[in-house]
C-alpha positions as CSV (number, residue, x, y, z in Angstrom):
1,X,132.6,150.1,70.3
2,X,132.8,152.6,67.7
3,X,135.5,155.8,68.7
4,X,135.2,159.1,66.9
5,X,138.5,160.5,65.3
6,X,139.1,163.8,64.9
7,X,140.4,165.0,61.3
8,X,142.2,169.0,61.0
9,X,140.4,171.7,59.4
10,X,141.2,173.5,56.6
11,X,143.8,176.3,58.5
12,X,143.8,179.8,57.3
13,X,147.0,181.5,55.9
14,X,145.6,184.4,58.6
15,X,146.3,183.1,61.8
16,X,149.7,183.7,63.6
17,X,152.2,181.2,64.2
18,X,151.0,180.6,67.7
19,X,147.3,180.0,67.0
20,X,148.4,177.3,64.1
21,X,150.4,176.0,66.9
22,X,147.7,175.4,69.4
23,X,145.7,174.1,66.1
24,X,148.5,171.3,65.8
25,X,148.5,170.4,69.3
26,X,144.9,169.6,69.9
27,X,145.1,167.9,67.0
28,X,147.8,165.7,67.6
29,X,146.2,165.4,71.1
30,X,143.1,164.3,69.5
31,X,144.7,161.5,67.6
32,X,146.5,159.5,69.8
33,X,147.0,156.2,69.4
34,X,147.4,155.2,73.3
35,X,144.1,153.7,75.0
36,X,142.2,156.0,77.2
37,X,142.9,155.4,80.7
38,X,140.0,153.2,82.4
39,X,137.5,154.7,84.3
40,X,138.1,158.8,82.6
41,X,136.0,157.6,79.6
42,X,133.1,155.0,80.0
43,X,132.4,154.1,76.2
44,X,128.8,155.1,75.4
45,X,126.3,152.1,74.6
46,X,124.9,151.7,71.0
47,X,121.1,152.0,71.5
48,X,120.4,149.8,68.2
49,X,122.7,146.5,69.6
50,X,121.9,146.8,73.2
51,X,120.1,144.0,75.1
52,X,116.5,144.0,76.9
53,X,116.9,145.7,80.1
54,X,116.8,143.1,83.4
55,X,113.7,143.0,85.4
56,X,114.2,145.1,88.4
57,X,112.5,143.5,92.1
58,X,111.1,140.4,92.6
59,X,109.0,138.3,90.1
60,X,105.5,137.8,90.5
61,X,104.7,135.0,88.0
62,X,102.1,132.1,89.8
63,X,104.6,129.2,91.3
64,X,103.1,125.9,89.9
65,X,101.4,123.3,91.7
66,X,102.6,119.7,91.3
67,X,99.7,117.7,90.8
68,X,98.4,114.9,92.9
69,X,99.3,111.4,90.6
70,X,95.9,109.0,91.1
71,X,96.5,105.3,92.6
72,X,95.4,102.5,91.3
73,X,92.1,100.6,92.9
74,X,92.6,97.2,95.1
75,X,90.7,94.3,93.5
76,X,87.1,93.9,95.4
77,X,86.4,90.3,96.8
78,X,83.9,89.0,94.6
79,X,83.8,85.7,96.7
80,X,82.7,85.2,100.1
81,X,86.0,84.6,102.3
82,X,87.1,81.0,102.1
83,X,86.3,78.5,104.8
84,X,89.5,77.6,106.3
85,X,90.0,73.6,106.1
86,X,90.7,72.1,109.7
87,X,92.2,68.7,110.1
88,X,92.9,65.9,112.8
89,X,88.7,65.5,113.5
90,X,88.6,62.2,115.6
91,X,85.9,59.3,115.0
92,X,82.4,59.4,116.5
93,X,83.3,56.7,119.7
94,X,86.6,58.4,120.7
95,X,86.4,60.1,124.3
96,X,84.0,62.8,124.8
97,X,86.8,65.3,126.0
98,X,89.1,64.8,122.9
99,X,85.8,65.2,120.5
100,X,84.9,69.0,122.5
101,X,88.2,69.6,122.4
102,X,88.8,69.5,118.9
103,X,85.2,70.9,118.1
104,X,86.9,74.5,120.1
105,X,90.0,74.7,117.9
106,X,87.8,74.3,114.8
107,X,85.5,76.9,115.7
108,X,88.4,79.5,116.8
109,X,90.1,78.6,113.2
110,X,86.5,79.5,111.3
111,X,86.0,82.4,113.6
112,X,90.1,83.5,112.6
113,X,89.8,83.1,109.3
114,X,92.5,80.8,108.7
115,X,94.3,77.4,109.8
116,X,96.2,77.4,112.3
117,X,97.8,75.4,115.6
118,X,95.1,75.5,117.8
119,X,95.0,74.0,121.4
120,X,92.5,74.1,124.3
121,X,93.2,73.3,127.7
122,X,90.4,72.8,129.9
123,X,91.6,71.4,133.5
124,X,88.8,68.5,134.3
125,X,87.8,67.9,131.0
126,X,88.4,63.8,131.4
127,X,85.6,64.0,133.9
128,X,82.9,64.9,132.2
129,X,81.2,61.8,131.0
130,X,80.4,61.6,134.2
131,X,76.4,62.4,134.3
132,X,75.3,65.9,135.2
133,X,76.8,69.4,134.5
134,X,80.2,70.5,134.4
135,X,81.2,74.1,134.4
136,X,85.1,74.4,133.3
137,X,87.9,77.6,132.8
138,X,89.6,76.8,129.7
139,X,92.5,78.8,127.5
140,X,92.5,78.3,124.1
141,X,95.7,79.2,122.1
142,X,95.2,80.2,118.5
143,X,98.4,80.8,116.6
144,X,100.0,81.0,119.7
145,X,97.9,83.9,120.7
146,X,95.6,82.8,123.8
147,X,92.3,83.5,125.5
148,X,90.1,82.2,127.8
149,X,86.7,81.0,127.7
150,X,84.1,78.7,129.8
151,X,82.8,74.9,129.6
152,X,79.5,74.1,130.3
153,X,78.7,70.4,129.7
154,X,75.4,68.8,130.2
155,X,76.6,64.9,130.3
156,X,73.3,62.7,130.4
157,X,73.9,58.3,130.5
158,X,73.9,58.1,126.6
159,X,74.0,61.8,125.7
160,X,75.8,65.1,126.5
161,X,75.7,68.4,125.0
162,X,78.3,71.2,125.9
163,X,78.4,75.0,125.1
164,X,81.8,77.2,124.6
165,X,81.7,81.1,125.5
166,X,84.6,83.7,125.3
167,X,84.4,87.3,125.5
168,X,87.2,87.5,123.0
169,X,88.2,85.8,119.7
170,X,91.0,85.3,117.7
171,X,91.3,87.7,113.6
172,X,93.8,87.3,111.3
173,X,94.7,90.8,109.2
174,X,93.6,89.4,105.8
175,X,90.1,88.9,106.9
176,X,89.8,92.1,108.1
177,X,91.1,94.0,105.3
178,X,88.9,91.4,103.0
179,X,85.8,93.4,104.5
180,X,87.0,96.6,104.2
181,X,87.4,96.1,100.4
182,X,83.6,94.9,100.1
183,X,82.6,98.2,101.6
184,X,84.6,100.8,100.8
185,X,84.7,101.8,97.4
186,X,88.0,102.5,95.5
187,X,90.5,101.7,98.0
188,X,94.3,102.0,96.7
189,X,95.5,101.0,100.3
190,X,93.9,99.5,103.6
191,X,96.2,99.6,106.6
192,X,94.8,98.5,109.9
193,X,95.8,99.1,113.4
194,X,96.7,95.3,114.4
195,X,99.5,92.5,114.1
196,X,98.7,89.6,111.8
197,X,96.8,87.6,114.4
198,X,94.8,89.6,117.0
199,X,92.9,88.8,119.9
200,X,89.8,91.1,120.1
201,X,86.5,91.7,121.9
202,X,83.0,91.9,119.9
203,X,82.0,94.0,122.3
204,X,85.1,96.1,123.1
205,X,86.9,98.8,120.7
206,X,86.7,97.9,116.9
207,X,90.0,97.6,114.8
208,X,90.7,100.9,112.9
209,X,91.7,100.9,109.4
210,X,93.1,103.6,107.1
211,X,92.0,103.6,104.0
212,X,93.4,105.4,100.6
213,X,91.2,106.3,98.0
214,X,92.3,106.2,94.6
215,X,92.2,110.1,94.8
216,X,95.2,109.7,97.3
217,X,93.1,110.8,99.9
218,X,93.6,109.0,103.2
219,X,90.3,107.8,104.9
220,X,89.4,106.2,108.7
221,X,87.3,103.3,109.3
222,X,86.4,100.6,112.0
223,X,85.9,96.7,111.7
224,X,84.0,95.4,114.3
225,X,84.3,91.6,114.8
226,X,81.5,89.3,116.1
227,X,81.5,86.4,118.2
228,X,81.4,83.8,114.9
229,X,83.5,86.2,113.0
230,X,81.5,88.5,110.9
231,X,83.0,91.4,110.6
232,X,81.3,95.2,110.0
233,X,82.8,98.1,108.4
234,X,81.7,101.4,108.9
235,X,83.5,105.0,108.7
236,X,85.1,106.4,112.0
């Protein structure tokens, strides 16, 4: 900071002793060499080297938004979903009780969508080769999941035909999020409401299913799975 210093005058010869004594002590007052006590003096602020001045109150620049990052799209099924491969079929002549019981795992693996154990216990199955019709409970347990279904057989001398019902069948997840990919478009993520292996009703409540878009918007749907395993999609 820049200090001022004061410098004597030129004194006359005319003054008295006394006034070129006062002269001399405000002069000598005037340039002292002790620093000012702090706080009697603030030192004034040079206008050309002084800083901007701080905004006063709070700002009102726009906060900004962090944008929303896009996903990336599932791949859609281009083939139909695979048939699953069931092994153990017995031969043609072996008992009529172990060929329908095998032919009822099959169909709940096709149904599922994938191999699995599979067993099907029908109390009074051994009986009926015996001619006429036979109405039986059975449980079949898919994955180790059951449900129960009914037996009708229609046993003739050299024939028999039979029939399997159930109100319920066994899914597996995969399946179901298979078909949500062949109809919704752009799906980053499919998350459904079920365990890996379900036991549903076609006609009861569909499966729901979450889908996000690619967008990162999150959007509800509904499989609804039929008797033989089809399986429609629509939007909750």
């Amino acid at each position: 900071m820049l200090r001022g210093l004061l410098t004597p005058g030129r004194t006359k010869f005319g003054l008295t002793v006394f006034g070129v004594s006062a002269v001399v002590v405000f002069l000598v007052a005037g340039c002292s060499d002790s620093p000012p006590e702090a706080g009697n003096n603030p030192p004034a602020s040079n206008p050309t080297t002084a800083g901007p001045t701080a905004p006063s109150g709070p700002s009102s620049a726009p906060i900004p938004t962090p944008s929303t990052p896009s996903l990336t799209p599932l791949p859609k099924p281009t083939k139909p979903w695979p048939t699953p491969s069931v092994k153990g079929e017995p031969a043609s002549d072996a008992p009529l009780a172990q060929r329908i019981r095998f032919a009822i795992a099959k169909q709940a693996q096709v149904t599922a969508g994938r191999a699995a154990t599979t067993t099907v216990n029908c109390p009074g199955i051994d009986k009926v080769e015996t001619a006429g019709k036979h109405t039986l409970k059975c449980t079949v347990k898919y994955a180790g999941q059951p449900y129960e279904g009914t037996l009708t057989v229609d046993a003739k001398q050299y024939t028999a035909s039979y029939k399997f019902t159930s109100e319920k069948v066994a899914i597996v997840r995969p399946k179901v999020v298979d078909a949500v990919l062949r109809t919704v478009p752009g799906a980053a993520k499919v998350t459904c409401t079920m365990e890996d292996v379900a036991i549903v009703a076609p006609a009861g409540q569909p499966i729901g299913c979450d889908v996000t878009t690619t967008a990162n918007a999150v959007e509800p749907y509904r499989a609804q799975v039929s008797g033989n395993g089809q399986i429609q999609v629509s939007k909750a």
